[in-house]
C-alpha positions in Angstrom: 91.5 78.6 91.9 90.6 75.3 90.2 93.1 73.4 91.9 91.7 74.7 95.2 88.8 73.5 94.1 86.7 77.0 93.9 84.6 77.6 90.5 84.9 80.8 88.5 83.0 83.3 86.4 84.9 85.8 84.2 84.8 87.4 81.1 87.0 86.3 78.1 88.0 86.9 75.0 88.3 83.7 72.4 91.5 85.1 71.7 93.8 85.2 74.7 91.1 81.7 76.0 91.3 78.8 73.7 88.7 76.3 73.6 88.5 72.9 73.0 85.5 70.6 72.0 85.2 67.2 72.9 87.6 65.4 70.8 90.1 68.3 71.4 89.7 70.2 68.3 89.4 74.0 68.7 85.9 75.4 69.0 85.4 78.2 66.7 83.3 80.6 68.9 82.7 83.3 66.1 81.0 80.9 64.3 78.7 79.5 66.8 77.9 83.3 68.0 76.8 83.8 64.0 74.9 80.7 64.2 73.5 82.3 67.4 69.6 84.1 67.0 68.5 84.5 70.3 69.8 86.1 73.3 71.1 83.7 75.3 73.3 80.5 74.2 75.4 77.9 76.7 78.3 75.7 75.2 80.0 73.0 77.1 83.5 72.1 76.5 87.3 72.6 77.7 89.9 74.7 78.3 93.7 74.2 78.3 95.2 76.1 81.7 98.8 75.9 82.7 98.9 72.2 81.1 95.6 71.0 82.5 92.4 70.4 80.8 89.6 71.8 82.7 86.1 71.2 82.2 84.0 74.5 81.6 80.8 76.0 80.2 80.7 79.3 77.6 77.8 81.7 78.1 77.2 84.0 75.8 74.7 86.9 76.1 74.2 89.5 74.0 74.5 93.0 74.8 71.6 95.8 74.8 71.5 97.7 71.4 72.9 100.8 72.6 75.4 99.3 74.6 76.8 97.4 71.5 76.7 100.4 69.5 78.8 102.4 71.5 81.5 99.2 71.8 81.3 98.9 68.4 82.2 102.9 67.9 84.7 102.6 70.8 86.4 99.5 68.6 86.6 101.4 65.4 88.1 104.5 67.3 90.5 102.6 68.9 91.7 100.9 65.7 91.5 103.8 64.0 94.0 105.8 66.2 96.3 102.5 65.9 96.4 102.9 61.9 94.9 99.6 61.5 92.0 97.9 59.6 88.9 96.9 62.4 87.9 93.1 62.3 84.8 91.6 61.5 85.0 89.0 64.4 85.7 92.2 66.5 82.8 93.8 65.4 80.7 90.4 66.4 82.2 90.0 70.0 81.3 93.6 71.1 77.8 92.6 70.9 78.3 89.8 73.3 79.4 89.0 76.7 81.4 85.9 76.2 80.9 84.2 80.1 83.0 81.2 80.7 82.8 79.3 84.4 83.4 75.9 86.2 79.6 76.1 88.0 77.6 73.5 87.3 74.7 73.9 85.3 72.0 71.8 87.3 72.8 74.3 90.4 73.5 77.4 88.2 71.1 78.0 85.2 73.1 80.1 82.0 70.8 83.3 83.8 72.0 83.2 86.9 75.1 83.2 85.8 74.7 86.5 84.1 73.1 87.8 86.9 76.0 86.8 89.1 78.4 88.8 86.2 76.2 91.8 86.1 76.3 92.0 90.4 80.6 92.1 90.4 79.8 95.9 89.9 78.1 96.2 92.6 81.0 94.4 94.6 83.6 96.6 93.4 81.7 99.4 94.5 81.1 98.5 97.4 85.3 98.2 97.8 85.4 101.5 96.1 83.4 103.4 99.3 85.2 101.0 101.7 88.8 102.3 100.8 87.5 105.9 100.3 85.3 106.9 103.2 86.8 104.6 105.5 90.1 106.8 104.4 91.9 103.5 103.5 95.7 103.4 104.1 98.7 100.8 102.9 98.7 98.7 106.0 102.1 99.5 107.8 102.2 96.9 110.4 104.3 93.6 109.9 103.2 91.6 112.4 100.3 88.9 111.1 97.9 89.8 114.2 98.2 93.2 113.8 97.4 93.1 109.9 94.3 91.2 111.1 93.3 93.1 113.4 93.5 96.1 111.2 91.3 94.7 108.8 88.9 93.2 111.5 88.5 96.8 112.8 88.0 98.1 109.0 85.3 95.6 108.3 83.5 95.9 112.1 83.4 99.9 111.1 81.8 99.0 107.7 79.2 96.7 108.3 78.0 99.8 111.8 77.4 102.0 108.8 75.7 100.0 106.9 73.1 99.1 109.7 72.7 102.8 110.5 72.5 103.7 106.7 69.7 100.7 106.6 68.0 103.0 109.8 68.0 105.9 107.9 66.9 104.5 105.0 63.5 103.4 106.5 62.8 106.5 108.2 63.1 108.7 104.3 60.2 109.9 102.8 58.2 106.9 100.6 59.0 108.9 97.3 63.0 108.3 98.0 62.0 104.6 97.6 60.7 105.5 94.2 63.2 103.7 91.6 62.7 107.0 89.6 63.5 109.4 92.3 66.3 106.7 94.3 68.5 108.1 97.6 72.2 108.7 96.9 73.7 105.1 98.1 76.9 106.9 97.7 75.4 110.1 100.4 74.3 107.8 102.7 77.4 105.6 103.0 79.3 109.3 104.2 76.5 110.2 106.3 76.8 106.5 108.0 80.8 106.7 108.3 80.9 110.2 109.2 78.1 109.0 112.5 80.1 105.8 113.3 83.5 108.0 113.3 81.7 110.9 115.8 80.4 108.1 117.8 83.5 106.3 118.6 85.9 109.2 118.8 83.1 111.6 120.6 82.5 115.2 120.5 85.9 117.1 119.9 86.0 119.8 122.7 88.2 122.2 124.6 89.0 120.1 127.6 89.5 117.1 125.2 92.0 118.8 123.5 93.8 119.8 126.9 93.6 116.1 128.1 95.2 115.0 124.7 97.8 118.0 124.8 100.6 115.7 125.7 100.3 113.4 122.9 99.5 116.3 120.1 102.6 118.0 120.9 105.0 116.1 118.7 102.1 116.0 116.3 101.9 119.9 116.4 105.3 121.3 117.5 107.7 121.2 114.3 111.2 120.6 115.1 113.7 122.9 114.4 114.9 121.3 111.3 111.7 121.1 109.4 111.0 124.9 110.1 114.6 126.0 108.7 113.6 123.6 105.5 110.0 125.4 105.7 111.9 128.8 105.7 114.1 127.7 102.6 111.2 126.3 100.8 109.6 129.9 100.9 113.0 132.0 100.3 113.1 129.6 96.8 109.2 130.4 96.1 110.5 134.6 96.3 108.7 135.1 100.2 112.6 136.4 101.4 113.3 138.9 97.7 116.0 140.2 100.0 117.5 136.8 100.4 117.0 135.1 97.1 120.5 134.5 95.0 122.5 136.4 97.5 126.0 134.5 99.0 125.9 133.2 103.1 128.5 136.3 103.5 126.4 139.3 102.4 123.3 137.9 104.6 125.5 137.8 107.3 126.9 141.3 106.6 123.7 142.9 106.9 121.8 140.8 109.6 119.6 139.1 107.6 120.6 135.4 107.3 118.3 132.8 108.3 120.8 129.7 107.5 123.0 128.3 104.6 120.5 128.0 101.1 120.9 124.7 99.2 123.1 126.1 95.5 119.8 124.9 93.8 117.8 127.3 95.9 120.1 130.0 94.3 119.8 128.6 90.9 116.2 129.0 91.4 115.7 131.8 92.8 117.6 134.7 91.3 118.3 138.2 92.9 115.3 140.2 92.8 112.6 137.9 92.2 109.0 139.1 93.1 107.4 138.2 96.5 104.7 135.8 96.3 103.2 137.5 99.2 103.4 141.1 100.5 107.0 141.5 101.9 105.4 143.3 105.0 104.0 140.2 106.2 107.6 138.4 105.5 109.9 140.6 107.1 113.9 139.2 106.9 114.4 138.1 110.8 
């Protein structure tokens, strides 16, 4: 991303990112955090990526009490369960979020940079209703236009929800405003979808269906394939008792074959196995 000449922000760990200072010593990051009384501390140096020596900025802020409590408990659990003796240094980074980014610092203060970190949440949600309300699928086309256009259409659908969600958001009572008392984001985004989807496809009637009756039959008709596997599926689950672990020769004897059982059906359903449903409503045919 640095070559392309984009800046990042991302959480590290002084273990798996080294740091160097100035005269390209290592910078010892547990000490400075130690050495560290307020809040909020900024550190300028480099870092050593893929051979190059990039110029960076450390930003470490430290972590609400309770939320550094339960990392700290989450740490010792951890190394507990792995038979092995917890860290000090371990214990001192999960009270900090270690912040390291290209940005630079006249245009992005060491805040705003946290406040950029803290919003990715909100990103990934936002990806997180995409891909599940939109019903998100692997993309099957090949063709570059048509991946495009799929996308296009995905993003087009989102952002129609979100300006009917905003619609309905002004029109709730003053109290769902309240930061106490919020309206489900999550709600609203399946009440938007669900509009946008009834008003592109329309109203789902009778004659619609009788218009569209040509191009639901291969959708709705089973071939004749599928239903003899659907019929074996059900003989191996005990629906057929009468059919279950008996040779192609004795159903044929007696009438009551309904096509040559896989050996495995028969190894898995022995003679005489109970019905999972009444054997009335699954008559032998």
């Amino acid at each position: 991303m640095v070559r392309a000449r984009a800046d990042v922000v991302l959480r590290i760990h002084p273990a798996t990112c080294p740091l160097e200072d100035e005269g390209g010593q290592p910078f010892d990051v547990l000490a400075w955090l130690e050495r560290t009384y307020g809040t909020l501390a900024e550190w300028s140096g480099w870092c050593r990526y893929r051979g190059a020596r990039i110029r960076v900025r450390l930003i470490a802020s430290k972590v609400p009490v309770e939320q550094a409590a339960k990392a700290r408990k989450r740490k010792r659990r951890e190394a507990k369960k792995a038979g092995r003796r917890i860290r000090r240094a371990t214990l001192v980074f999960a009270g900090w979020w270690l912040l390291l980014t290209t940005l630079a610092a006249h245009d992005w203060p060491a805040t705003e940079i946290v406040r950029l970190y803290q919003a990715r949440w909100q990103i990934e949600l936002v990806f997180k209703r995409l891909k599940q309300l939109l019903r998100v699928q692997p993309i099957r086309a090949k063709r570059q236009q048509a991946v495009e256009a799929t996308i296009r259409a995905l993003v087009v659908a989102w952002a129609l929800q979100e300006q009917l969600v905003a619609e309905v958001r002004a029109l709730l009572p003053t109290s769902s405003r309240d930061p106490h008392a919020p309206a489900s984001s999550w709600l609203l985004a399946t009440l938007g979808v669900e509009s946008v989807r009834t008003i592109v496809r329309g109203s789902w009637t009778l004659a619609r269906i009788r218009t569209c009756l040509p191009l639901l039959v291969r959708l709705l008709v089973t071939s004749r394939r599928k239903r003899r596997e659907a019929k074996k599926a059900r003989c191996a689950r005990g629906c057929y008792p009468g059919l279950a672990g008996r040779t192609r020769s004795e159903r044929r004897h007696d009438g009551t074959s309904i096509g040559k059982v896989h050996p495995k059906v028969r190894a898995y359903a022995p003679r005489g196995c109970p019905p999972c449903v009444s054997s009335q409503n699954h008559r032998p045919r």
